[in-house]
N, CA, C and O atoms as a MOPAC input file, in Angstrom:
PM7 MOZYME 1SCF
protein

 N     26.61300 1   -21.92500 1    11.02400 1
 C     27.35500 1   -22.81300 1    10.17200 1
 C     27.24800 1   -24.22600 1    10.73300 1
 O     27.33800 1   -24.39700 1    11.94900 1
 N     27.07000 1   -25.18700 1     9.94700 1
 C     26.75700 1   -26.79000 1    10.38300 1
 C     28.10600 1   -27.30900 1     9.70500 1
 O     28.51800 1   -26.77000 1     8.67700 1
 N     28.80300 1   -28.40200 1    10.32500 1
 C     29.76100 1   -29.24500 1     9.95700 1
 C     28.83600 1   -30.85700 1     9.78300 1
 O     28.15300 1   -31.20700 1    10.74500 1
 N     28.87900 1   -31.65600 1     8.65600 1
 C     27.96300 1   -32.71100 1     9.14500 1
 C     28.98300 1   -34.01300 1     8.33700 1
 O     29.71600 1   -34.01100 1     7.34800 1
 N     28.66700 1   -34.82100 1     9.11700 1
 C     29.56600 1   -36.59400 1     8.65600 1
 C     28.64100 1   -37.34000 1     8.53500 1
 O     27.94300 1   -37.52500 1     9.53200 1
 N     28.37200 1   -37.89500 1     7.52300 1
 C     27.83600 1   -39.05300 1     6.98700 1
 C     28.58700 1   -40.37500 1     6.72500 1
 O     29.26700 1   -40.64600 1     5.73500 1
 N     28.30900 1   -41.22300 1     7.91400 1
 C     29.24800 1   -42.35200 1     7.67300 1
 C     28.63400 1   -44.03600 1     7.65400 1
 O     28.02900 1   -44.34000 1     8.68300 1
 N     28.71200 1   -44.82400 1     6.88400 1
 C     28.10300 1   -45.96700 1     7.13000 1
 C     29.42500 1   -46.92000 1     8.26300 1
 O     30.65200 1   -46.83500 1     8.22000 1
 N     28.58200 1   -47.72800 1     9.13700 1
 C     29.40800 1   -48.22100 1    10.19300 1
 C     28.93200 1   -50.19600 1     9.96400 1
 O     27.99700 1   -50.64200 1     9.29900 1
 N     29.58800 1   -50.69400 1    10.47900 1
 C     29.77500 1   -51.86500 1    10.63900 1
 C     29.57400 1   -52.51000 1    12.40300 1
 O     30.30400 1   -52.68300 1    13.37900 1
 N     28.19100 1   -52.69700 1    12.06000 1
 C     27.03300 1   -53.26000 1    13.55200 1
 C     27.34300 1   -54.89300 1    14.09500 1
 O     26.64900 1   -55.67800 1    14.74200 1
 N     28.28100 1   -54.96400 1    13.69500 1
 C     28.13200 1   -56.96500 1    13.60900 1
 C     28.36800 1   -56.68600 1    15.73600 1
 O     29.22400 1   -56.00500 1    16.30100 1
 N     27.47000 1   -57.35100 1    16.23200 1
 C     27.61000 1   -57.64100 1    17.72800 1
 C     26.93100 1   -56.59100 1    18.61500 1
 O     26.86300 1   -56.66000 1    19.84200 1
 N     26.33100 1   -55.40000 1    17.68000 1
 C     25.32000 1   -54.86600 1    18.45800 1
 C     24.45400 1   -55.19700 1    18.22100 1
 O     24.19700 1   -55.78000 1    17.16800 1
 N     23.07000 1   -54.75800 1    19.80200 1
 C     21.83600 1   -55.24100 1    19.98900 1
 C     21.25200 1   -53.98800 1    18.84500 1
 O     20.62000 1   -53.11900 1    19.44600 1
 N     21.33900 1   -53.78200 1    17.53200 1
 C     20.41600 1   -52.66200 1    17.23100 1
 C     19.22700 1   -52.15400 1    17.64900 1
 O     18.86700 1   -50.98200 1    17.54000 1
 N     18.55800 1   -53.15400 1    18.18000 1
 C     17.11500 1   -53.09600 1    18.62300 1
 C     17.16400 1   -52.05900 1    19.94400 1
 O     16.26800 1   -51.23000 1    20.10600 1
 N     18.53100 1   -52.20800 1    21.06400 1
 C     18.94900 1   -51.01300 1    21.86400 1
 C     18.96300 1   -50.08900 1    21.38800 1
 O     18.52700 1   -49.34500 1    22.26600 1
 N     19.26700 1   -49.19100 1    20.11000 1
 C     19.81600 1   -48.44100 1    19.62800 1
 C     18.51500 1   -46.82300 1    19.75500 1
 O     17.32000 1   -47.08500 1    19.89100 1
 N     18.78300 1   -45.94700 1    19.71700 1
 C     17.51900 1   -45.25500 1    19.76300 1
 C     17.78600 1   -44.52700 1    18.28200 1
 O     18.66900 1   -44.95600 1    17.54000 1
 N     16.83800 1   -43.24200 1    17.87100 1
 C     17.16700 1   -43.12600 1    16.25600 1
 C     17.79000 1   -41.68500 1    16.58800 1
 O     18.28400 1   -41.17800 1    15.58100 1
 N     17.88700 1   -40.94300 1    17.67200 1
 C     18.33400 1   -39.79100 1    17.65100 1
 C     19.36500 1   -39.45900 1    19.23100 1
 O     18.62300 1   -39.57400 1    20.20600 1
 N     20.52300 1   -39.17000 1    19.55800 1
 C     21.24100 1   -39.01900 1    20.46300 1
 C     21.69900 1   -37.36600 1    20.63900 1
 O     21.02200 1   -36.85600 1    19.74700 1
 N     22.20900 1   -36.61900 1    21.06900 1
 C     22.78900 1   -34.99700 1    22.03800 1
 C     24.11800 1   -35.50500 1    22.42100 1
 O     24.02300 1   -36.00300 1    23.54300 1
 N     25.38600 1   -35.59200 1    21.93400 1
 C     26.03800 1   -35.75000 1    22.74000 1
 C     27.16700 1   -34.30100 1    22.65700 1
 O     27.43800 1   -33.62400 1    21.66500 1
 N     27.59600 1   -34.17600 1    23.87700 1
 C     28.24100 1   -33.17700 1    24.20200 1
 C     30.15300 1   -33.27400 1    24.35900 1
 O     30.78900 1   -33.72600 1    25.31100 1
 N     30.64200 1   -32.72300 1    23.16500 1
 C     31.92800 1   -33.26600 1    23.24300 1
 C     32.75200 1   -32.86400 1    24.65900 1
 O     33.34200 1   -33.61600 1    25.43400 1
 N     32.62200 1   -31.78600 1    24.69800 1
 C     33.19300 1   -31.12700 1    26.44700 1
 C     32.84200 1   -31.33600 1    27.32000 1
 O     33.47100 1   -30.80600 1    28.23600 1
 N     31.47800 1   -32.33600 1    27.78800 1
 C     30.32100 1   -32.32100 1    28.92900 1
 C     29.57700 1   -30.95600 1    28.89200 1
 O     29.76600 1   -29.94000 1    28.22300 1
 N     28.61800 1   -31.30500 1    29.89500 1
 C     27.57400 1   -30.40300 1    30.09300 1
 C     28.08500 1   -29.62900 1    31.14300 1
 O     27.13200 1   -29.05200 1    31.66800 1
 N     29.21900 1   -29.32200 1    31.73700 1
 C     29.39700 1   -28.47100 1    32.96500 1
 C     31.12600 1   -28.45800 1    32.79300 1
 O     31.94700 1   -29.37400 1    32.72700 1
 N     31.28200 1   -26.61000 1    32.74600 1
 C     32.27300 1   -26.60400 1    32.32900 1
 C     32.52000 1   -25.03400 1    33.06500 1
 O     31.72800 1   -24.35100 1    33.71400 1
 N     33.74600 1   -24.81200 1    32.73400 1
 C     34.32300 1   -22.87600 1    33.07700 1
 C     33.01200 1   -22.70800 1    32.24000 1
 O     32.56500 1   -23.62400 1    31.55000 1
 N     32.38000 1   -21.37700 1    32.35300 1
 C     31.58400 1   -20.51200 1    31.27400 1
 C     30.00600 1   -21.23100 1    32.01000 1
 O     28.91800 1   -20.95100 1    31.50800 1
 N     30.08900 1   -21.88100 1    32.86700 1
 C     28.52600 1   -22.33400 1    33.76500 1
 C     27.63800 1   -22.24300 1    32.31200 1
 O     28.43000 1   -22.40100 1    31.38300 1
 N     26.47000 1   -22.07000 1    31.89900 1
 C     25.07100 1   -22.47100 1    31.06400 1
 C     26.27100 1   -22.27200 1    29.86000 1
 O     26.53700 1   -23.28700 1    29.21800 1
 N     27.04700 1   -20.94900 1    29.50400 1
 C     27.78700 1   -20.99500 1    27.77500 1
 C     28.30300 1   -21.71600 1    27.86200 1
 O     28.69600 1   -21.90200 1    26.71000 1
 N     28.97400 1   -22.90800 1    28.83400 1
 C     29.70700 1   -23.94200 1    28.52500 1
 C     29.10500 1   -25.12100 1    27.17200 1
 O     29.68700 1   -25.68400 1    26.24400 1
 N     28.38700 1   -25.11300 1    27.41400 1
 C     26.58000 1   -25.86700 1    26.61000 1
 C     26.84800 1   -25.99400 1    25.36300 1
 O     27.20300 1   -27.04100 1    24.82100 1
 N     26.64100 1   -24.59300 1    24.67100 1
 C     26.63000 1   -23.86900 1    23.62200 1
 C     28.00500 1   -23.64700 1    23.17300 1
 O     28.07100 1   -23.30800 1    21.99100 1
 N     29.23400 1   -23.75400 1    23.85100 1
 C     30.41900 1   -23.24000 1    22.81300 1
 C     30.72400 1   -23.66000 1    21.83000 1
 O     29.93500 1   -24.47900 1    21.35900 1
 N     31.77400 1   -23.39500 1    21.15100 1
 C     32.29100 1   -23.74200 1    19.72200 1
 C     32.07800 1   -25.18100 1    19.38300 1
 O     33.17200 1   -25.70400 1    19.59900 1
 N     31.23500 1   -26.10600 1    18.95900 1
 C     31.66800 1   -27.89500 1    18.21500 1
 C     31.39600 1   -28.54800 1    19.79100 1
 O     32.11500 1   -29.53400 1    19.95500 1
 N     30.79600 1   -28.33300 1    20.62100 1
 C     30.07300 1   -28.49800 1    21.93600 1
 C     29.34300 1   -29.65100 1    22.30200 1
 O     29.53700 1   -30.63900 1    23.01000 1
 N     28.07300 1   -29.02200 1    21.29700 1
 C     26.51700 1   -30.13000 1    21.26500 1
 C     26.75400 1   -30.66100 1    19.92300 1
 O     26.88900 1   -29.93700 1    18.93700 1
 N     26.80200 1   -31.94400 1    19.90400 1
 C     26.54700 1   -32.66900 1    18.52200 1
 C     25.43000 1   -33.64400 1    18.52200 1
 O     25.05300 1   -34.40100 1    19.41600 1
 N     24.94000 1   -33.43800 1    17.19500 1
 C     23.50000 1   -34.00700 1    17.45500 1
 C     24.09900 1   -35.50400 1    16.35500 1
 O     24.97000 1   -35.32000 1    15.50500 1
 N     23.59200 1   -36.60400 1    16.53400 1
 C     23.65800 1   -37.56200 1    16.20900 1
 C     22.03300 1   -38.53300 1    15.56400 1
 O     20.95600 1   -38.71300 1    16.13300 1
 N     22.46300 1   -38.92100 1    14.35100 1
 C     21.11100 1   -39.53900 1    13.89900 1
 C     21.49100 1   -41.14000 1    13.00200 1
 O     22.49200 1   -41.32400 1    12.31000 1
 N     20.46700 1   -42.07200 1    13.24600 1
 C     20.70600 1   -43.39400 1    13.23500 1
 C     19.61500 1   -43.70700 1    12.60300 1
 O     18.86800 1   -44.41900 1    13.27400 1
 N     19.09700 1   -43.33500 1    11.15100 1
 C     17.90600 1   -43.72600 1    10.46300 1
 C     17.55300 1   -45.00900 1    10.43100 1
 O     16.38100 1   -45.23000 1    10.12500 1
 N     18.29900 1   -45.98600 1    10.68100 1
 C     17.86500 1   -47.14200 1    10.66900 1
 C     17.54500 1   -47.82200 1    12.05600 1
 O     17.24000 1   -49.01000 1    11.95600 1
 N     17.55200 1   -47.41300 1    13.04500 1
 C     16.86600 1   -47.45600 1    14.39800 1
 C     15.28200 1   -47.41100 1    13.46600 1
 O     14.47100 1   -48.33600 1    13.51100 1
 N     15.15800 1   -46.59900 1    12.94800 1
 C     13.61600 1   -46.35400 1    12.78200 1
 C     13.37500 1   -47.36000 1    11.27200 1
 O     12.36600 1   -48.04700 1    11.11200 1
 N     14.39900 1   -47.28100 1    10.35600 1
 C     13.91900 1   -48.33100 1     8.96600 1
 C     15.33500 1   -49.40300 1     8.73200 1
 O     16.05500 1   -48.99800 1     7.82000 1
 N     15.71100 1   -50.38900 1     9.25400 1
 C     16.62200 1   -51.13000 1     8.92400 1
 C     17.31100 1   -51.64000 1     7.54500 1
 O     18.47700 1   -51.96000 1     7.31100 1
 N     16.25200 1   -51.60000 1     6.78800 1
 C     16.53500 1   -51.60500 1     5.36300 1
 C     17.27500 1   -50.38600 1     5.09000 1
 O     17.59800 1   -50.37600 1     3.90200 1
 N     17.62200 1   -49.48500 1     5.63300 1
 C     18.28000 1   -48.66100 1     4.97500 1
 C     19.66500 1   -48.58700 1     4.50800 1
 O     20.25200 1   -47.78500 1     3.78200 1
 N     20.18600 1   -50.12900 1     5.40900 1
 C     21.71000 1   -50.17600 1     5.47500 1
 C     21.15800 1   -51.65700 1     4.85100 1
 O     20.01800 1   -52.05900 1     4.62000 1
 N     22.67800 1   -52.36900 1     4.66200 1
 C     22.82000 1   -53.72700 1     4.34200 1
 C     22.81800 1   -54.14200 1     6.14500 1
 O     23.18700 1   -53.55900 1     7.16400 1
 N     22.03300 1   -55.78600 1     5.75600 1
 C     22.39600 1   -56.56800 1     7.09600 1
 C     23.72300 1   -55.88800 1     8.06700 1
 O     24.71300 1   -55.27300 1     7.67200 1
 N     23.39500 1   -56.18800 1     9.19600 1
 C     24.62300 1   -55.87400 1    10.28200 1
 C     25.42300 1   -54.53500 1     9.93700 1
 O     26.49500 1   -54.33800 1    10.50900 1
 N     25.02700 1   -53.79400 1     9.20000 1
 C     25.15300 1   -52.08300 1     9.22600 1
 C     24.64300 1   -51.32400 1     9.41200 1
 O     23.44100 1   -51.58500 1     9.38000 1
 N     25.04700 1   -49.47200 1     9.82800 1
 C     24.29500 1   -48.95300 1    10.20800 1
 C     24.88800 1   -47.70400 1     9.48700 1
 O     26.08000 1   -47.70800 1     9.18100 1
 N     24.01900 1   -46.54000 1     9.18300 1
 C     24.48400 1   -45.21500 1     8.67300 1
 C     24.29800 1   -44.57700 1    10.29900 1
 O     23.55700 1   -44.88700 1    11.23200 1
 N     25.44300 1   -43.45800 1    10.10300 1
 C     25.07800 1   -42.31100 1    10.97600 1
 C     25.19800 1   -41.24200 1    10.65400 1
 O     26.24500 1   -41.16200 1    10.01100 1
 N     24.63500 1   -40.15800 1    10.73700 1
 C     24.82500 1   -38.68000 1    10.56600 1
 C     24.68800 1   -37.82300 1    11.95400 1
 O     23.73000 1   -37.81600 1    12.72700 1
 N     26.03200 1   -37.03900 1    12.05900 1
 C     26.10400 1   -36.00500 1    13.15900 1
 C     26.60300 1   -35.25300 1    12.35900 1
 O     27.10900 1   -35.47400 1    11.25800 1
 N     26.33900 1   -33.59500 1    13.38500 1
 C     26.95100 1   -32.60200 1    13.33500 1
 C     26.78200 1   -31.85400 1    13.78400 1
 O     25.64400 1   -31.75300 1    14.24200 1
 N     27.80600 1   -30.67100 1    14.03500 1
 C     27.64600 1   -29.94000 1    15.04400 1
 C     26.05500 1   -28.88400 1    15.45200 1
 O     25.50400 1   -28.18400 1    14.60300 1
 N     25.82600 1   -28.94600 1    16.14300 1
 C     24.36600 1   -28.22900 1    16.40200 1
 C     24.41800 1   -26.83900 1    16.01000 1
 O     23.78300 1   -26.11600 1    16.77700 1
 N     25.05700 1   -26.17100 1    14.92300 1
 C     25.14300 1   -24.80800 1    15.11800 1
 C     25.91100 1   -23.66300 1    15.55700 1
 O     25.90100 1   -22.50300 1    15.14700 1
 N     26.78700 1   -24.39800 1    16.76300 1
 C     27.43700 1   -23.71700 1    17.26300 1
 C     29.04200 1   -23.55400 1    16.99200 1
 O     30.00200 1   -23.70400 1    17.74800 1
 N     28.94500 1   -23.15400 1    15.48800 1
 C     30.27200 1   -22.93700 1    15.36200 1
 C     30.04100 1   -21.59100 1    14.36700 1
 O     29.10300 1   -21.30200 1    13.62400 1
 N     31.02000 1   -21.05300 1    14.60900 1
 C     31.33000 1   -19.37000 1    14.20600 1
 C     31.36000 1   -19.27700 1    12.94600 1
 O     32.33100 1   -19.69500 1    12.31500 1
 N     30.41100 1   -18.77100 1    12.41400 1
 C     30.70400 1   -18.83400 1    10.72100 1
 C     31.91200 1   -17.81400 1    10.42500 1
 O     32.09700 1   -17.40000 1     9.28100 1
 N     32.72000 1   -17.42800 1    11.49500 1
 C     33.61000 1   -16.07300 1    10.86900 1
 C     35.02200 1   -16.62200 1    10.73000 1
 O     35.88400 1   -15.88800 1    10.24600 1
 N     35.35600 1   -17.99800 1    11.16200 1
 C     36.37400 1   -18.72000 1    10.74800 1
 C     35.90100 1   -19.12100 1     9.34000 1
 O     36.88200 1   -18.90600 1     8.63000 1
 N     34.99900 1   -19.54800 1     8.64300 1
 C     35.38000 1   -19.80000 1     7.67500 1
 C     35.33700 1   -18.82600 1     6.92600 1
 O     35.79900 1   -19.26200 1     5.87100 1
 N     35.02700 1   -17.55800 1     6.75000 1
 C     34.58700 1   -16.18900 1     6.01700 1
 C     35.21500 1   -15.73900 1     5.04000 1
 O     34.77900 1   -15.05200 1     4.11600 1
 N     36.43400 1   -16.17800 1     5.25000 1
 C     37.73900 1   -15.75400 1     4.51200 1
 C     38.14900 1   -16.63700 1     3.79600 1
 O     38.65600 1   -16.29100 1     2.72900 1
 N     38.07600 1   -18.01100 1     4.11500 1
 C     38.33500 1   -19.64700 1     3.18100 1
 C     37.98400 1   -19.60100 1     1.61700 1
 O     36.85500 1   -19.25200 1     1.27100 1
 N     38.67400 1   -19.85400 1     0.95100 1
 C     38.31300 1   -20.09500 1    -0.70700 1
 C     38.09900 1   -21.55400 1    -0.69100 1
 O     39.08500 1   -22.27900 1    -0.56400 1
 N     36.77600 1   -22.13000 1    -0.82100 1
 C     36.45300 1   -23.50100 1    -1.40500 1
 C     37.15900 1   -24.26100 1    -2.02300 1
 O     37.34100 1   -23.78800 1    -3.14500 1
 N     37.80100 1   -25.46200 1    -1.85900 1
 C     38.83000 1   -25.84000 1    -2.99300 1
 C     40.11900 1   -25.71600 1    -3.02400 1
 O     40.80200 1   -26.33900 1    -3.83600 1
 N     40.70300 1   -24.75200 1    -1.99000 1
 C     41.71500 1   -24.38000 1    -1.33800 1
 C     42.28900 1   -25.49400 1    -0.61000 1
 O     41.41700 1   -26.19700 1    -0.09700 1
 N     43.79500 1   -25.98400 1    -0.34500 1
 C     44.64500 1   -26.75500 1     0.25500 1
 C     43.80100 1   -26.47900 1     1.85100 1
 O     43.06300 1   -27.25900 1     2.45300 1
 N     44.30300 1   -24.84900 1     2.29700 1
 C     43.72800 1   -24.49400 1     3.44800 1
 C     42.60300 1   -24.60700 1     4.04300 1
 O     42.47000 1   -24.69500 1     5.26300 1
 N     41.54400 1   -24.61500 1     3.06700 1
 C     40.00000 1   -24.78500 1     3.27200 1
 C     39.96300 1   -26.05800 1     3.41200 1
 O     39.31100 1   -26.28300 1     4.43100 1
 N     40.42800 1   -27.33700 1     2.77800 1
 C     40.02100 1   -28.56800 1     2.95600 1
 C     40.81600 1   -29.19700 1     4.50900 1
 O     40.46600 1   -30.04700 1     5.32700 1
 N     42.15600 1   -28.19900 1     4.38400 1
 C     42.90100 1   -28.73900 1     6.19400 1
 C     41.82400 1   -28.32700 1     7.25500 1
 O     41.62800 1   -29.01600 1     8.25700 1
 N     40.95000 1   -26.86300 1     6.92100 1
 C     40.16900 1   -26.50300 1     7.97700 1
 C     38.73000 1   -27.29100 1     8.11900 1
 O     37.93900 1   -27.21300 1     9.05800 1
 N     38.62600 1   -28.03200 1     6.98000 1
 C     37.60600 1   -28.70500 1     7.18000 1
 C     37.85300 1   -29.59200 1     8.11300 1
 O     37.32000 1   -29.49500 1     9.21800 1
 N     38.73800 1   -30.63100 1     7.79000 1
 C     39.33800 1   -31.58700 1     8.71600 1
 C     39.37500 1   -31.29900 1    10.20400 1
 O     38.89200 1   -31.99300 1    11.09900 1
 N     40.01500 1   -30.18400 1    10.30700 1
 C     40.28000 1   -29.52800 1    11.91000 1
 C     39.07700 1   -29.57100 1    12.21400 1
 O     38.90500 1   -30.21600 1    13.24900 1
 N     38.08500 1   -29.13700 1    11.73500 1
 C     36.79500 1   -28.52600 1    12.16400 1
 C     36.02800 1   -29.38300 1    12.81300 1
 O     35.40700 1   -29.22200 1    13.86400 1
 N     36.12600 1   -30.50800 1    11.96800 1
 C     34.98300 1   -31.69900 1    11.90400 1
 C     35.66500 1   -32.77600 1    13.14600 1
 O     34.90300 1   -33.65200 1    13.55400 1
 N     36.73500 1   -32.73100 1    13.59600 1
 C     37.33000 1   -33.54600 1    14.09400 1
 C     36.68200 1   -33.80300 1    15.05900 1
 O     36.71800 1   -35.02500 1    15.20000 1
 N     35.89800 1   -33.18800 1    16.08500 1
 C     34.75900 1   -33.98600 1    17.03300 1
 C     34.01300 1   -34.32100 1    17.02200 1
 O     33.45200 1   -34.65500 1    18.06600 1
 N     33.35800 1   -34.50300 1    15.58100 1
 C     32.46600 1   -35.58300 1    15.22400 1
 C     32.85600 1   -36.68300 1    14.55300 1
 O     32.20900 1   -37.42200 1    13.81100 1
 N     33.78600 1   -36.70700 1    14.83300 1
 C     34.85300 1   -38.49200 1    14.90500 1
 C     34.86700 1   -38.83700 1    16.01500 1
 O     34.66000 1   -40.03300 1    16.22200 1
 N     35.12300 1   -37.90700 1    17.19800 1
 C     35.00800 1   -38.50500 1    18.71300 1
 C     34.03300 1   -39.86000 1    19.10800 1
 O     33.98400 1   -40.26800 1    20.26800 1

């Protein structure tokens, strides 16, 4: 199961030209209880992407899109039971996604 955020951001005072087009970041760190499964647990590894590192036109001047989400590693058996459209389903979305706001 993938959780993914698509967000346009506001660049005014970064070097974009620093910027690279693809980042790994790890919400827990890389070294944790659970030694190598620390890595891999639940909303863990989030992969991060910055299309306009590679085509600038893709945003307006001094903006930038980003897309992350979780690498996979989340349990499809929490949502298994969720009805789409549901009060509950849209709170668990929220919960879910919340470390790729970090």
């Amino acid at each position: 199961s993938y959780l993914h955020l698509h967000v346009g951001l506001d660049a005014s005072g970064l070097d974009l030209s620093s910027l690279q087009p693809h980042y790994t970041v790890f919400d827990d760190g890389m070294v944790g209880e659970g030694g190598a499964d620390h890595v891999v647990k639940d909303r863990n590894m989030i992969a991060l992407s910055n299309p306009c590192a590679l085509d600038p036109s893709l945003a307006p001047e001094g903006k930038i899109m980003v897309h992350s989400y979780a690498c996979g590693n989340e349990d499809y058996a929490v949502w298994e039971r969720m009805e789409r459209g549901t009060p509950e389903y849209e709170e668990m979305k929220r919960e879910r996604a919340e470390p790729l706001w970090r």
